[in-house]
C-alpha positions, 0 to 999 in steps of 0.5 A: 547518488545521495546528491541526486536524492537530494536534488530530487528531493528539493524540486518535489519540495518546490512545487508544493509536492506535500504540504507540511504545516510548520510551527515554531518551535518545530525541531531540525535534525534528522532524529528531530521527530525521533519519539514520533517515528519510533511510535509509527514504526511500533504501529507499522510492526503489529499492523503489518504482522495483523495484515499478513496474518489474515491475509496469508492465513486465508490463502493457508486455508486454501492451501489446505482446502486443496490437499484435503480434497486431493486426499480423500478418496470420496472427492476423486471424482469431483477433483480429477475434473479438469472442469472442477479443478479450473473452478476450483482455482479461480474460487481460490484466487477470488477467495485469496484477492478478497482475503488481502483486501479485506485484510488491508481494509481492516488493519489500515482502518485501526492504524491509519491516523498514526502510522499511515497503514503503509504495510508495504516496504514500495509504498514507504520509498515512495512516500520518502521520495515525495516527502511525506516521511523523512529517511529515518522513518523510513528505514525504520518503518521499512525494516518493521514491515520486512520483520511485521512479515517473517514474526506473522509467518512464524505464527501461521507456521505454530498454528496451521495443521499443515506446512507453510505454504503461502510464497509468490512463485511464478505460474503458468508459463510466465516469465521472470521478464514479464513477472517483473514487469507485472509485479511494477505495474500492479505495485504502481497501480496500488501505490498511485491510490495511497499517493491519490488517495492518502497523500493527497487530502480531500473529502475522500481521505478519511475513507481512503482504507477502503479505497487502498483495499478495493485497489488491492483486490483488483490488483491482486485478482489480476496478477495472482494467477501470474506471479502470485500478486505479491506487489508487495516485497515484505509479502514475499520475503516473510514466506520465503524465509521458511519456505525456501527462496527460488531463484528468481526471488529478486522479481519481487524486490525489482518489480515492486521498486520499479512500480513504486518509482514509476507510481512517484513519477506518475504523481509528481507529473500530476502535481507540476501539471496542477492537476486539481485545476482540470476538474475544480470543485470534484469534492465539492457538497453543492456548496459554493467553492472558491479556490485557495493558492494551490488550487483546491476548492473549498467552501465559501463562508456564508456570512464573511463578516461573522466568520472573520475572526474564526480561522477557517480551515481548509483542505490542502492537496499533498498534506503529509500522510503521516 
């Protein structure tokens, strides 16, 4: 297995999957990059307890909402409709599915630059598997993001008037088979936009919070009323540890694992195909573009001559994230 990681591993390096700008006096070894790592894990810890307290906190709002309502005798009439209790749940899963988007918009734009605003253990393995982040961040930010969301449910716990009632559980007749396979193909869709979007550089990167966050709301909005719309193992698991594991837990660590291999196959076929050669010049301003040795456009100097002492910088597609 660790052969075939590694094997792996040396293909997406050879056909240019991330560019890794090399210097030196660059340090080797597995903790070589040590300092750094630990710093995007602390980064990756509070950004990650950040969006998981806005985010299941709206939902514990909802959750609130509901059992006021049920409670109160003046409400019966309203609530009792079958009419009104549609509306009223498809509100909450709009109101839930913008509470994570915004959330993630939110917590990425203040952690973006320095830990890559993953929150997601999914999208971590897929950024080690492309190698955008060595093995040690990984684990490292990984197991951050698994803590990040049980200290954020603690809180939620202290602080809300009632019990914590923010889990992912199956709903409305769906089966685990197609929970598990909901769970991938939303967690593909939204890891293929960190990899499109973040991994890969170009005009559009510095704006790529916003980008992961319209992504989750869609997603989210989708899923939600099938399997909660976890897409996201540390969102489930950080719940669960005071609410209780139902026994089909195990579709929210399966089905986010398959979407985030299947979101990585995804990109490296993109990538071997060169994709950036189908449509040049997609971030073009109108300016003359030329093309650098792996194929991204980028802007022609206007006087070669005056320029040619200056180093011109130029946008790489698979600059490392983080």
């Amino acid at each position: 297995m660790v052969n075939a990681l590694k094997r792996l591993r040396a293909y997406l390096a050879s056909i240019e999957l991330t560019y890794i700008e090399k210097t030196e006096d660059e340090k080797l070894g597995l903790f070589a990059d040590i300092n750094k790592d630990l710093i995007a894990t602390a980064g990756e810890f509070i950004g990650t307890i950040m969006f998981f307290i806005f985010s299941l906190g709206s939902i514990q709002t909802v959750k609130a909402f509901q059992k006021m309502a049920s409670n109160n005798g003046e409400d019966t009439q309203t609530t009792a409709s079958p009419s009104a209790d549609a509306a009223l749940a498809l509100l909450c899963y709009v109101y839930s599915a913008a509470a994570f988007a915004i959330s993630l918009f939110a917590t990425s734009t203040i952690f973006y630059r320095f830990t890559g605003s993953i929150f997601n253990p999914s999208v971590s393995l897929a950024l080690f598997l492309i190698g955008a982040i060595k093995p040690v961040r990984f684990i490292l930010v990984s197991t951050a993001q698994m803590l990040g969301s049980i200290v954020a449910c603690g809180i939620l716990t202290g602080l809300s008037p009632i019990s914590l009632d923010v889990g992912v559980q199956l709903q409305n007749g769906t089966s685990r088979t197609k929970g598990v396979f909901i769970e991938a193909f939303a967690t593909a869709g939204l890891i293929l936009s960190v990899l499109m979007l973040a991994a890969e550089k170009h005009l559009f990167t510095p704006f790529a919070p916003m980008g992961f966050a319209f992504t989750l709301f869609i997603i989210v909005l989708y899923s939600a009323p099938f399997t909660g719309g976890a897409v996201n193992t540390a969102r489930a698991f950080g719940p669960a540890c005071f609410s209780g594991f139902p026994d089909y837990h195990w579709i929210y660590w399966l089905g986010p694992t398959m979407g985030s291999l299947l979101a990585t196959g995804a990109y490296v076929f993109l990538k071997a195909v060169h994709y950036w050669k189908i449509t040049p010049g997609q971030d073009s301003t109108g300016e003359p573009i030329q093309e650098d040795k792996i194929g991204i456009a980028a802007p022609k100097p206007s006087n070669p001559r005056a320029d040619s002492n200056v180093s011109q910088p130029s946008m790489r597609s698979g600059q490392t994230m983080v």
